[in-house]
N, C-alpha and C positions, 0 to 999 in steps of 0.2 A: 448581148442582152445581159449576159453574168458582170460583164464590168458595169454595165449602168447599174446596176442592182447593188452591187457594192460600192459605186460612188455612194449613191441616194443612201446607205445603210451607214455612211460613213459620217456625210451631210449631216443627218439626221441626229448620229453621234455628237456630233461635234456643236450640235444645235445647241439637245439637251446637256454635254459639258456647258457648254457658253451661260446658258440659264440658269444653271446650277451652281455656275460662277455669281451671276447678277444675285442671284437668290440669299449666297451665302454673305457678297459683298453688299449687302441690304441689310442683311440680320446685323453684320459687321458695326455697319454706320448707324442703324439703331441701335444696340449695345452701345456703342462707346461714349455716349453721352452718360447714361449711366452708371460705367466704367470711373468716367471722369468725375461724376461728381462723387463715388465712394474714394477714391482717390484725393479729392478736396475735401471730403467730410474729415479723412483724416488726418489730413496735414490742420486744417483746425484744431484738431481735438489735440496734436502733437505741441501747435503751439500754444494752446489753452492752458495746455498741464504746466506747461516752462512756464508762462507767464504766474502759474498758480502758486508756482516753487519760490518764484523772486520777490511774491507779493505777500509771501507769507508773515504773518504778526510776533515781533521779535515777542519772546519771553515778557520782558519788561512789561512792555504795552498792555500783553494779553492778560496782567494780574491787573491795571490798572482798571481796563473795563469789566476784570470780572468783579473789583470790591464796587466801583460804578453801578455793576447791574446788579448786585447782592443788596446793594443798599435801597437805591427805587424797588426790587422788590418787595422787600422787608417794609418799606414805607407805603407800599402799594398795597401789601396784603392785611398790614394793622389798619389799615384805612376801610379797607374792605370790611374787615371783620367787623373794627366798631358802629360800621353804618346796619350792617347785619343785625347785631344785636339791638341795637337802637331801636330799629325800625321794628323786627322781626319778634323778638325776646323782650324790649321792654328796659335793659339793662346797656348802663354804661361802662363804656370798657374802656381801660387805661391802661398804656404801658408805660413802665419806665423806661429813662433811657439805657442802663445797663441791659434790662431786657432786649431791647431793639439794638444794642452791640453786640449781645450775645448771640443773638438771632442771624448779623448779618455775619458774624465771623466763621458761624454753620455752614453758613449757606454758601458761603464765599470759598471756603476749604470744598465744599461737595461741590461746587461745578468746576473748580480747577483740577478735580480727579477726573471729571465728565471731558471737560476740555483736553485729557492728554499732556496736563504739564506732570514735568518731575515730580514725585512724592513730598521732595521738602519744599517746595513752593507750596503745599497746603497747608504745615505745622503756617507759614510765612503768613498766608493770608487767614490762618486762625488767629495768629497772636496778635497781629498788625491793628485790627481795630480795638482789642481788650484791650493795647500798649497805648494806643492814642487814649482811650477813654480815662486808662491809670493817671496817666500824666497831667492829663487837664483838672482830674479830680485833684490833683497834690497841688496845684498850681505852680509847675515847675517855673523857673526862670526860664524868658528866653535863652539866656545864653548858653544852658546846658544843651538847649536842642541846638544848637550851632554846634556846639563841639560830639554832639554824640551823631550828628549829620558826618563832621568829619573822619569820626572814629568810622563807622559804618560805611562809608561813602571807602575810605582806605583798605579795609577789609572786603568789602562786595564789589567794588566799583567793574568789575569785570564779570562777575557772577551774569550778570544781562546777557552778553554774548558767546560769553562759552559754558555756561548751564553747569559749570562746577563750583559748587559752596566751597564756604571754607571750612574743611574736617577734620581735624589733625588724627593722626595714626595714635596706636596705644603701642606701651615696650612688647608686649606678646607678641605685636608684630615687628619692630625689629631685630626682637630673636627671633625668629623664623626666618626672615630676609635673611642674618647675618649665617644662619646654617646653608639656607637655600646655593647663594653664589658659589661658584668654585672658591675652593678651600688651599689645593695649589696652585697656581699662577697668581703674579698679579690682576688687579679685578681695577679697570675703570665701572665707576657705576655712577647715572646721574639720577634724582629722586625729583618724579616732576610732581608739581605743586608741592613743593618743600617746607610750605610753610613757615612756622615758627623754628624748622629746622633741625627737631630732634632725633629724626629718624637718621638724618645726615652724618651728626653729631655721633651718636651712637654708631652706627658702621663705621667709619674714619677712627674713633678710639678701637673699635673690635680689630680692622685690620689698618692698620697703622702703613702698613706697606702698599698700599692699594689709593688710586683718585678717585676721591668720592665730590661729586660735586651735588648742588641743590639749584634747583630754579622754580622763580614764585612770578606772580606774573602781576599780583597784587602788593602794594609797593610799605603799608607798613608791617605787615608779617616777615617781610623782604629785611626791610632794616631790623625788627627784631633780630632776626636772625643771624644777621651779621654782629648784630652788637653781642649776641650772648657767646656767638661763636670767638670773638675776640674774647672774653672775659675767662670762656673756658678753657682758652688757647687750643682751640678745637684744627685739625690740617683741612677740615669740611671747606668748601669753597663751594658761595653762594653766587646767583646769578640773579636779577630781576629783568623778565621779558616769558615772548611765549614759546613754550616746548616744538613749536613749531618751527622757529627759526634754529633748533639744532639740527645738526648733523648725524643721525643716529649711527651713523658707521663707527664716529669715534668713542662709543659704547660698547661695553661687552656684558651691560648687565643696566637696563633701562625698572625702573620702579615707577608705577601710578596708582593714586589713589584719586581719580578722576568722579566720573558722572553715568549711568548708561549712555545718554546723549551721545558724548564725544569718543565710546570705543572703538566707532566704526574708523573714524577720523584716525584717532590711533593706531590701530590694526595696519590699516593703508599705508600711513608714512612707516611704519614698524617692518612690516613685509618688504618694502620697497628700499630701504638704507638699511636695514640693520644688515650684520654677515654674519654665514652660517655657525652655530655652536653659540651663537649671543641668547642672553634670556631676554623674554619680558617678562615679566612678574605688575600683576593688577591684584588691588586687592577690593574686595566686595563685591568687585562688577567684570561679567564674564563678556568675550567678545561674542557679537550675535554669528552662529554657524560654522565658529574656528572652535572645535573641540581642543582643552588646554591639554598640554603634556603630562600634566600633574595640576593634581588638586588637592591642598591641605582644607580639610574640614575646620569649618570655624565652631565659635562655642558662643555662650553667655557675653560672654568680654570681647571676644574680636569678632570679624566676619572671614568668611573664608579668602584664600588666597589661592588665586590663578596663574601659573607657570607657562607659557609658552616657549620652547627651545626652537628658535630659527631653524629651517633644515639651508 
């Protein structure tokens, strides 16, 4: 009688396991449809952002439709106004057209601060329409604007994709650089965006025993520089191409006076080739989250300069 009682208690067990298996494998198979589609929400949203990355509006473009939309609205809102008045007040309203270029070059500079472009792309889209309006007022020749397309075009032609202007350094900061670098050993050092080349110049006279080279990526700063470097009989040694195709190992003392844009860019390739005891030295623009080694305070005349020592 005691073992039937414990079959049947065992039965019974093994019942309620059984059902409590069904139970959980029910909740199971409902969950996981669920399951899956948060799972698919987010592989969307992972390829949403990528696509978001690669679709993004070069520089370029994005000044082009903001003078586009500065201008319909200027022409949208003087439209407005004078229908306003008309109707409303009684009064006729006129503007000139200096007015409505001054209007659009406002407007054009404050949504390129709104939009997140670089600071000097707003002086860019301030001046941009006063410079058009100057020009048509003189009745230049065409053919000035052909040659000052290519003067422009020589000097910015790259500005679009790597977001750094052309700016050339002041002497204050080549003396500071030519203190900065080790004073005994030989010093390779190359100076990216070299521009016209005088910071180059100026180090290669200061240490005479030392390879100081320059590289410009824009191609008539590039031949200045080489031309005047010839006339000064300067040892500087210039390159034209991008800082990205060097080698920073063969470096012991890298100089930029780049963009915020491209520090991160810098940082990366900088940490990953440079070897240890090598500087970097940026001037004006700090790397986002790498605290520098040193930091010279700038004044009136220069802007400060940022030292990183490789460890």
């Amino acid at each position: 009688m005691q073992e039937t009682l414990n079959k049947l208690s065992l039965n019974q067990t093994r019942q309620q396991a059984q059902s409590l298996h069904l139970i959980q494998s029910e909740k199971l198979a409902v969950s996981k449809p669920f399951d899956k589609q948060g799972i698919d929400r987010q592989a969307i949203e992972a390829i949403t952002a990528k696509i978001r990355k690669k679709i993004r509006i070069v520089p370029a473009a994005k000044a082009v439709l903001i003078q586009g939309g500065a201008l319909m609205t200027v022409l949208a809102s003087t439209q407005m106004m004078g229908w306003f008045a008309a109707n409303y007040m009684a009064i006729t309203l006129s503007f000139s057209i200096f007015s409505l270029v001054l209007m659009q070059a406002f407007f054009a500079a404050t949504l390129s601060k709104f939009a997140g472009m670089a600071s000097w792309w707003r002086w860019i889209h301030l001046a941009f329409p006063l410079a058009a309006w100057a020009l048509l007022q003189w009745h230049v020749p065409s053919e000035l604007y052909l040659i000052g397309f290519i003067v422009s075009l020589s000097l910015f032609w790259t500005t679009f994709r790597t977001q750094v202007p052309f700016f050339p350094s002041r002497p204050v900061v080549w003396q500071q650089v030519a203190k900065i670098i080790p004073q005994t050993q030989v010093v390779r050092l190359v100076d990216i965006g070299s521009g016209l080349g005088d910071m180059s110049m100026y180090i290669a006279k200061a240490r005479p025993d030392s390879q100081i080279e320059g590289i410009e990526i824009a191609p008539l700063p590039w031949i200045i520089s080489i031309v005047r470097a010839k006339f000064r009989r300067s040892k500087a040694v210039f390159k034209l191409g991008d800082y990205n195709a060097l080698q920073f190992a063969n470096y012991d003392v890298i100089f930029a006076y780049l963009s915020p844009v491209a520090m991160q860019n810098l940082w990366e390739k900088a940490s990953q080739e440079m070897l240890p005891g090598s500087l970097l030295i940026s001037l004006e623009f700090e790397i986002p989250g790498i605290p520098p080694t040193m930091r010279i305070a700038g004044n009136e005349n220069s802007p400060a300069i940022y030292v990183w020592k490789i460890a």
